[in-house]
C-alpha positions as protocol buffer text, in pm:
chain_id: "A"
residue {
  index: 1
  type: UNK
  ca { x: -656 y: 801 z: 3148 }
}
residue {
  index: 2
  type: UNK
  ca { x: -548 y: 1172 z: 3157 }
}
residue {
  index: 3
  type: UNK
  ca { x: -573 y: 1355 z: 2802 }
}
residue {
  index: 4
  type: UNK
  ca { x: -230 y: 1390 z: 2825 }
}
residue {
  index: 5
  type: UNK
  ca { x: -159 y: 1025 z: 2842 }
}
residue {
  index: 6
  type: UNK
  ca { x: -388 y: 963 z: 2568 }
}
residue {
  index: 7
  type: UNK
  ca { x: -231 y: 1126 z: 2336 }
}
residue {
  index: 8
  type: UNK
  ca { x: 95 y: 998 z: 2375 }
}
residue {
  index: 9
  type: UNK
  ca { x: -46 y: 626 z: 2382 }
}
residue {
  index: 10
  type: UNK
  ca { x: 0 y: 404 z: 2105 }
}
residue {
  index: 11
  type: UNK
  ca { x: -212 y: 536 z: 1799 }
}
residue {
  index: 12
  type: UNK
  ca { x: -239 y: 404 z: 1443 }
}
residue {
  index: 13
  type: UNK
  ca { x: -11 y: 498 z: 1152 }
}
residue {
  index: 14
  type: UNK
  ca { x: -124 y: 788 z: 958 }
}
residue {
  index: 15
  type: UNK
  ca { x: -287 y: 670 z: 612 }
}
residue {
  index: 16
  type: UNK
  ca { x: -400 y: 952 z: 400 }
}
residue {
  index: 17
  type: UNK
  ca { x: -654 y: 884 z: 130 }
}
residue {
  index: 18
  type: UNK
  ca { x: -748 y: 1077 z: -160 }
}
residue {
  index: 19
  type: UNK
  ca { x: -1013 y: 991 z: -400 }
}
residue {
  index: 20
  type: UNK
  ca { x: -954 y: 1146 z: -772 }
}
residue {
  index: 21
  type: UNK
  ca { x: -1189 y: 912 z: -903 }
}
residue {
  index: 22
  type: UNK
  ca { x: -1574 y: 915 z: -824 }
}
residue {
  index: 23
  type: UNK
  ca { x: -1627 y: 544 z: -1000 }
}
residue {
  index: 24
  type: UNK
  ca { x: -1423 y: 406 z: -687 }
}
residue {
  index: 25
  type: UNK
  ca { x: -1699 y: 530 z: -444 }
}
residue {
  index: 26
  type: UNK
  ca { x: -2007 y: 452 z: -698 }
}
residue {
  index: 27
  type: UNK
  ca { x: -1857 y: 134 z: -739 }
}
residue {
  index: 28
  type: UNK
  ca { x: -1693 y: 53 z: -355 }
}
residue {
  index: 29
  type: UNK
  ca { x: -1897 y: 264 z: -139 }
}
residue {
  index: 30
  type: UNK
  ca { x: -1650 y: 143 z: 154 }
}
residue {
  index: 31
  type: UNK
  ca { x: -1288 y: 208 z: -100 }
}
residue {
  index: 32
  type: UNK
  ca { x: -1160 y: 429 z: 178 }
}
residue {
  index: 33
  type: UNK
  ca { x: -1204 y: 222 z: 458 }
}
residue {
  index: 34
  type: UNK
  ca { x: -1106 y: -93 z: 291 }
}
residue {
  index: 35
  type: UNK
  ca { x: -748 y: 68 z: 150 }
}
residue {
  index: 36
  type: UNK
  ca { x: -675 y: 239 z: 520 }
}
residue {
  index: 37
  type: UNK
  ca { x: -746 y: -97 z: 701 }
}
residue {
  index: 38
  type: UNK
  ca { x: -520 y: -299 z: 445 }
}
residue {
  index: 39
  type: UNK
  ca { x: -237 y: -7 z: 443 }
}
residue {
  index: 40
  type: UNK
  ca { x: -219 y: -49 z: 857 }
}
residue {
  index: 41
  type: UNK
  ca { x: -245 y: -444 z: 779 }
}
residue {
  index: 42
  type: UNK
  ca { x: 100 y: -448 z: 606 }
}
residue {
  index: 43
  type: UNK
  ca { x: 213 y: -235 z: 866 }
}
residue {
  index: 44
  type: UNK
  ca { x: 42 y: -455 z: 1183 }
}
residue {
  index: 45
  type: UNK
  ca { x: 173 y: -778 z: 1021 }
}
residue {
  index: 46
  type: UNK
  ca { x: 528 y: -713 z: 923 }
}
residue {
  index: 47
  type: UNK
  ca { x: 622 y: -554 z: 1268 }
}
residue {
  index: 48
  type: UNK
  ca { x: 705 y: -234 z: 1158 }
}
residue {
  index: 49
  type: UNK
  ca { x: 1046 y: -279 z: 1355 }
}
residue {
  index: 50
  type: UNK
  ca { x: 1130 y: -608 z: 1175 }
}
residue {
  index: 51
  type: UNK
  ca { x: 1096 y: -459 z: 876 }
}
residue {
  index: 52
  type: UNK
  ca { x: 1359 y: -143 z: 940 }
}
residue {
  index: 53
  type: UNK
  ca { x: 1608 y: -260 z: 1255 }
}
residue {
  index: 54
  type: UNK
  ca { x: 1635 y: 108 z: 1320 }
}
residue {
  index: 55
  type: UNK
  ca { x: 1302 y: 268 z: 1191 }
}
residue {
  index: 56
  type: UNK
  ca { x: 1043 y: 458 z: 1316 }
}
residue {
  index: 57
  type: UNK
  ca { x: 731 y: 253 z: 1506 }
}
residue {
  index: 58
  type: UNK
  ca { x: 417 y: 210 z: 1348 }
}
residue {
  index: 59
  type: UNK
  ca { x: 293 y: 564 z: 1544 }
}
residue {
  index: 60
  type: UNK
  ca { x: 515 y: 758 z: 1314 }
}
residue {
  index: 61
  type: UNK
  ca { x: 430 y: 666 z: 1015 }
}
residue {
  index: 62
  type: UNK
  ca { x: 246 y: 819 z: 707 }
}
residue {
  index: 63
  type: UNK
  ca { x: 146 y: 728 z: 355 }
}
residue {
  index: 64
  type: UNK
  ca { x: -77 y: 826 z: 103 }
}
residue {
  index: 65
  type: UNK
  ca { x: -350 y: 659 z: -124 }
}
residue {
  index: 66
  type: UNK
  ca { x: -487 y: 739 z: -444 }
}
residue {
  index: 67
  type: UNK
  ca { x: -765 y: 607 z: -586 }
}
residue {
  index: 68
  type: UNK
  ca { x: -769 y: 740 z: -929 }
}
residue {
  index: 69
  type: UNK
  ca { x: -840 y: 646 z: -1259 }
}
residue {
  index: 70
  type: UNK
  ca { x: -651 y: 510 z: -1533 }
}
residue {
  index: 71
  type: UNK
  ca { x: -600 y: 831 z: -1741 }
}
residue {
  index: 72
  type: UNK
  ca { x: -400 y: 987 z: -1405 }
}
residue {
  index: 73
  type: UNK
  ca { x: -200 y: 674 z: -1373 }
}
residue {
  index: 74
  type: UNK
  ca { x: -145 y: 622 z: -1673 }
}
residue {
  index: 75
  type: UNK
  ca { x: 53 y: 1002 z: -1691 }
}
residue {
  index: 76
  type: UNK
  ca { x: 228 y: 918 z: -1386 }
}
residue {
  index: 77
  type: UNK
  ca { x: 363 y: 536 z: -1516 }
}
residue {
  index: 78
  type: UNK
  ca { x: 457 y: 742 z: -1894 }
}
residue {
  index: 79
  type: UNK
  ca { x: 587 y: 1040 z: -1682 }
}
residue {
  index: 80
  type: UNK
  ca { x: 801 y: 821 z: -1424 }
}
residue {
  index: 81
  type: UNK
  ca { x: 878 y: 531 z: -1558 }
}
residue {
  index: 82
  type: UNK
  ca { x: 900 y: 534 z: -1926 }
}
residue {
  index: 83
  type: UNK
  ca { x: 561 y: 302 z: -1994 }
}
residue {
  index: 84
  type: UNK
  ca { x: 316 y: 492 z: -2174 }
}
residue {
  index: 85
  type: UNK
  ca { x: 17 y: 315 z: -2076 }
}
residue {
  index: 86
  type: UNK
  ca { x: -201 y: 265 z: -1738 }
}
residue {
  index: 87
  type: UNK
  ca { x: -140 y: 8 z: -1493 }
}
residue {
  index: 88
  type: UNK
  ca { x: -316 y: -135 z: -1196 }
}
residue {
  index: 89
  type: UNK
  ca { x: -113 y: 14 z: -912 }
}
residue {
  index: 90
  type: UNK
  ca { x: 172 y: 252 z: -844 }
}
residue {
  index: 91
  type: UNK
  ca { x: 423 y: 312 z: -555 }
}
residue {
  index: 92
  type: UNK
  ca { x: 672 y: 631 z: -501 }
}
residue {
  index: 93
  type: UNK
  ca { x: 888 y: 584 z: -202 }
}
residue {
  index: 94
  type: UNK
  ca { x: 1009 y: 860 z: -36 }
}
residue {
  index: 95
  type: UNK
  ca { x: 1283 y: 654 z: 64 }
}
residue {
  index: 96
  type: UNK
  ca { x: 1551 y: 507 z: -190 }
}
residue {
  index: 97
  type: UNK
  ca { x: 1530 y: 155 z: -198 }
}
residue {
  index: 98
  type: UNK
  ca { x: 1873 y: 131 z: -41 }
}
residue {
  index: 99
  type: UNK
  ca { x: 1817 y: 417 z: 182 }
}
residue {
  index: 100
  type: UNK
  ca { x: 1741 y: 331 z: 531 }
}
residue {
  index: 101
  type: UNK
  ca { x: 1447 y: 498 z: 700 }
}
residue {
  index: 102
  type: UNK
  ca { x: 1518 y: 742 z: 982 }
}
residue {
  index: 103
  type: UNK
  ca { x: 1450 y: 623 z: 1329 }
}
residue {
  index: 104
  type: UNK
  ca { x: 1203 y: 834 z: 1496 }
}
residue {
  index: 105
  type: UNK
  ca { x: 1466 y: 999 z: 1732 }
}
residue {
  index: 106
  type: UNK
  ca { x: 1644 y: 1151 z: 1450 }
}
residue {
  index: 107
  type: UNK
  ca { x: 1315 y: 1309 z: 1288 }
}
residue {
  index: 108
  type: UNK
  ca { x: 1155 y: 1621 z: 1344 }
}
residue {
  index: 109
  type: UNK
  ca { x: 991 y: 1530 z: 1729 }
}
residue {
  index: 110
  type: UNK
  ca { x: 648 y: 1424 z: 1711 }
}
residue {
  index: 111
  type: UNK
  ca { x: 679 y: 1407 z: 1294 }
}
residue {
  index: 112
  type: UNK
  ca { x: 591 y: 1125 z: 1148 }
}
residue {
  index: 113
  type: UNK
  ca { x: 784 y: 957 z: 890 }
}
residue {
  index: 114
  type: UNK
  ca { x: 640 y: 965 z: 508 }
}
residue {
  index: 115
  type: UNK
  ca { x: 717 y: 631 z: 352 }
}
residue {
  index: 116
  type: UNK
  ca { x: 545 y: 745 z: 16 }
}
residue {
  index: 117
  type: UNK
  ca { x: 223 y: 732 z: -172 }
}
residue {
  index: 118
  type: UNK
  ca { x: 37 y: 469 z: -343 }
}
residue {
  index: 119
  type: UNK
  ca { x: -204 y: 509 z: -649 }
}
residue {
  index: 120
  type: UNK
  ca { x: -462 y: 245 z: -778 }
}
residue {
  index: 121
  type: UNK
  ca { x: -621 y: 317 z: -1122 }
}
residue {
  index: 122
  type: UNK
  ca { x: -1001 y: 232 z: -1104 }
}
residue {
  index: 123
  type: UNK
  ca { x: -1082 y: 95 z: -1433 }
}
residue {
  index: 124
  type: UNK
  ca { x: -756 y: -144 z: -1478 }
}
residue {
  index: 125
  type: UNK
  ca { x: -843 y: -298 z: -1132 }
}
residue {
  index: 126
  type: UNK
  ca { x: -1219 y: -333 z: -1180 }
}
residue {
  index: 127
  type: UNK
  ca { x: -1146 y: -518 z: -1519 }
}
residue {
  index: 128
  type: UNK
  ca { x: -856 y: -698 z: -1339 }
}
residue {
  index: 129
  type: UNK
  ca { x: -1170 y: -831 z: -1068 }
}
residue {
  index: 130
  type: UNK
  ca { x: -1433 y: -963 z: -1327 }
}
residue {
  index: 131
  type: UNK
  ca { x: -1173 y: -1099 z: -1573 }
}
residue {
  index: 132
  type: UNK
  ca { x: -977 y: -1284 z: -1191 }
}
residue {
  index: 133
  type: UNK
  ca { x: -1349 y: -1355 z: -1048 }
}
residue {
  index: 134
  type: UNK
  ca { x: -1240 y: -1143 z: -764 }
}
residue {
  index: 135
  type: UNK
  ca { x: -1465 y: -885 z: -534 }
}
residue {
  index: 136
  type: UNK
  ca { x: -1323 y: -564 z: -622 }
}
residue {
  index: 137
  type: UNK
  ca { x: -1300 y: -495 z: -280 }
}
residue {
  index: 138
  type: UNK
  ca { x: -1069 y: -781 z: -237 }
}
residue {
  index: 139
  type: UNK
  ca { x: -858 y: -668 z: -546 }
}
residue {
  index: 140
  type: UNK
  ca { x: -854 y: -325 z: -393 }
}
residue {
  index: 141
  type: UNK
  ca { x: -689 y: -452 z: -68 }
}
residue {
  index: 142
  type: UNK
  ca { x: -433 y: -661 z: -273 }
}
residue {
  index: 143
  type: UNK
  ca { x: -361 y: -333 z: -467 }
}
residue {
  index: 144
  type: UNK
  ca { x: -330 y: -165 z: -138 }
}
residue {
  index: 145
  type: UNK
  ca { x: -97 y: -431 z: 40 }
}
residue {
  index: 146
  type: UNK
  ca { x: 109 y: -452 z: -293 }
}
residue {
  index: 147
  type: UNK
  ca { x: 213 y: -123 z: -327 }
}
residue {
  index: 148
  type: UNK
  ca { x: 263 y: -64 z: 95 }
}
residue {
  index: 149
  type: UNK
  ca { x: 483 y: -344 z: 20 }
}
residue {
  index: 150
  type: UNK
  ca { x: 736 y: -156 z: -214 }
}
residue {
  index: 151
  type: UNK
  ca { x: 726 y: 202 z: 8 }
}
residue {
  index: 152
  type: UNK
  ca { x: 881 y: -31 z: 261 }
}
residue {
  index: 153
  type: UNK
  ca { x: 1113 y: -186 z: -5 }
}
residue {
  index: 154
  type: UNK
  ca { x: 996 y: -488 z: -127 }
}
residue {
  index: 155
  type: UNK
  ca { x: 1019 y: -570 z: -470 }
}
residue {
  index: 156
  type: UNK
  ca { x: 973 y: -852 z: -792 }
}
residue {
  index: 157
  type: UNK
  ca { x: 1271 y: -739 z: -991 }
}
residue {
  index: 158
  type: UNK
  ca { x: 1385 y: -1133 z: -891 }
}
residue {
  index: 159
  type: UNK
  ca { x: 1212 y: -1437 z: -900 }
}
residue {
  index: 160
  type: UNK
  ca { x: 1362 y: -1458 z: -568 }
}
residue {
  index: 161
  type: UNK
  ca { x: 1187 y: -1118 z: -462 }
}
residue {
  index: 162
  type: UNK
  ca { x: 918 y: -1183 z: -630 }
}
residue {
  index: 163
  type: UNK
  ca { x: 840 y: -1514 z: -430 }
}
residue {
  index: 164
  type: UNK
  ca { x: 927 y: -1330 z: -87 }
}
residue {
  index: 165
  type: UNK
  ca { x: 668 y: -1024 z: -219 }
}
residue {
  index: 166
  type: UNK
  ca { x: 435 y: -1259 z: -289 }
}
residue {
  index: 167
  type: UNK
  ca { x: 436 y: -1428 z: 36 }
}
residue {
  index: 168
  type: UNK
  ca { x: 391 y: -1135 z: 217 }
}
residue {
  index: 169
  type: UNK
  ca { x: 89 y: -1050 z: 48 }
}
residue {
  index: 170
  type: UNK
  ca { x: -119 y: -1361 z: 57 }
}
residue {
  index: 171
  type: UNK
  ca { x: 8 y: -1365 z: 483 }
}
residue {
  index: 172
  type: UNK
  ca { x: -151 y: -994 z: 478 }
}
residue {
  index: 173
  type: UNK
  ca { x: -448 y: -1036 z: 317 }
}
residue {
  index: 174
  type: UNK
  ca { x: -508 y: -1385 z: 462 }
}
residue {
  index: 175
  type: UNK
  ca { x: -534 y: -1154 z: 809 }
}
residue {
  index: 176
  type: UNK
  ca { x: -769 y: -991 z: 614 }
}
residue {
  index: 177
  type: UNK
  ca { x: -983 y: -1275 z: 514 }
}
residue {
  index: 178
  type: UNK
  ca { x: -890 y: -1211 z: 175 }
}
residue {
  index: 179
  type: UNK
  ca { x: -828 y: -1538 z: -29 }
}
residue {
  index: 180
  type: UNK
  ca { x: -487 y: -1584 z: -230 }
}
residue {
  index: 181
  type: UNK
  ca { x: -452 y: -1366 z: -536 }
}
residue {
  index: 182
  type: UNK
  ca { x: -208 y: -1623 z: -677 }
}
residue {
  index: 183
  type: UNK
  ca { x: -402 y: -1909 z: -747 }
}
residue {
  index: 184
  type: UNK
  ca { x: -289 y: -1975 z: -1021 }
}
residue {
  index: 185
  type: UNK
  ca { x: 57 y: -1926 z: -946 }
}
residue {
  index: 186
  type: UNK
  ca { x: 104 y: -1612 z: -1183 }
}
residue {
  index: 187
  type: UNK
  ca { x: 125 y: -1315 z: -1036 }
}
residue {
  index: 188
  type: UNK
  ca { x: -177 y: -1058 z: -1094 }
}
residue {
  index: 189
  type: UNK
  ca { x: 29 y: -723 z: -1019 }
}
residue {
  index: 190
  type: UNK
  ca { x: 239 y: -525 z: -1234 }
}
């Protein structure tokens, strides 16, 4: 294959990651490897073009992770959303909800579209793991596939949503080899 052809082949979407907090890595040596695979997993498994009739393809793609702790997300959930206390995981579309992604023909050419960023507070999700009898690992990749799930739209404002949301995520993280975070039948995200 010519370099030229290479590097218009089919390449992976673009998934950022940023780590804030230095318990994630003491803790998860392998955090940013196990939130990139399970950001492309939501992407792989709900054929990016199924999920946006006119969007972009999964090469064209970008989003962000955080792993931070709870102190950051906890400014971010009081500073966007009103709740003055931390959480497990946040989303920030770039997109409105409503607001349909632009196909890659009407980007900038070669630009890759930036669904958003997603940001998992370390020590709600580690307590979340022990208290669930989860891996943190595994908890991390729910986090991960949780929050990829609302930059593309999804939501739980419903029960109706909720169920759908829910779906999703045990389909992606049963890809994953990840068991089902809803058990119990309650769900374990915010």
């Amino acid at each position: 294959m010519t370099e030229a052809a290479s590097m218009t082949g089919p390449r992976e979407p673009e998934i950022d990651i940023s780590v804030s907090c230095r318990l994630w890595e003491e803790a998860l040596p392998d955090a940013r490897a196990l939130s990139r695979n399970a950001a492309q997993a939501v992407l792989r498994a709900r054929g990016w073009a199924q999920v946006r009739a006119h969007g972009p393809d999964l090469a064209h793609v970008e989003a962000g992770i955080v792993l931070a702790d709870d102190a950051f997300v906890r400014g971010l959930n009081r500073d966007y959303r009103d709740r003055d206390r931390p959480t497990n995981v946040l989303s920030f579309p770039v997109q409105e909800p409503d607001q349909e992604i632009p196909a890659r023909g009407e980007t900038l050419t070669g630009m890759p579209v930036m669904l958003g960023d997603v940001v998992v507070a370390y020590e709600t999700a580690a307590a979340e793991a022990i208290e669930e009898g989860k891996t943190l690992g595994d908890h991390l990749c729910h986090l991960v596939v949780h929050g990829m799930l609302h930059l593309l739209g999804h939501d739980h404002q419903t029960p109706a949503a909720a169920e759908a949301m829910e779906k999703l995520e045990v389909d992606v993280l049963a890809g994953l080899d990840i068991a089902n975070p809803y058990g119990d039948g309650h769900p374990a995200v915010n």
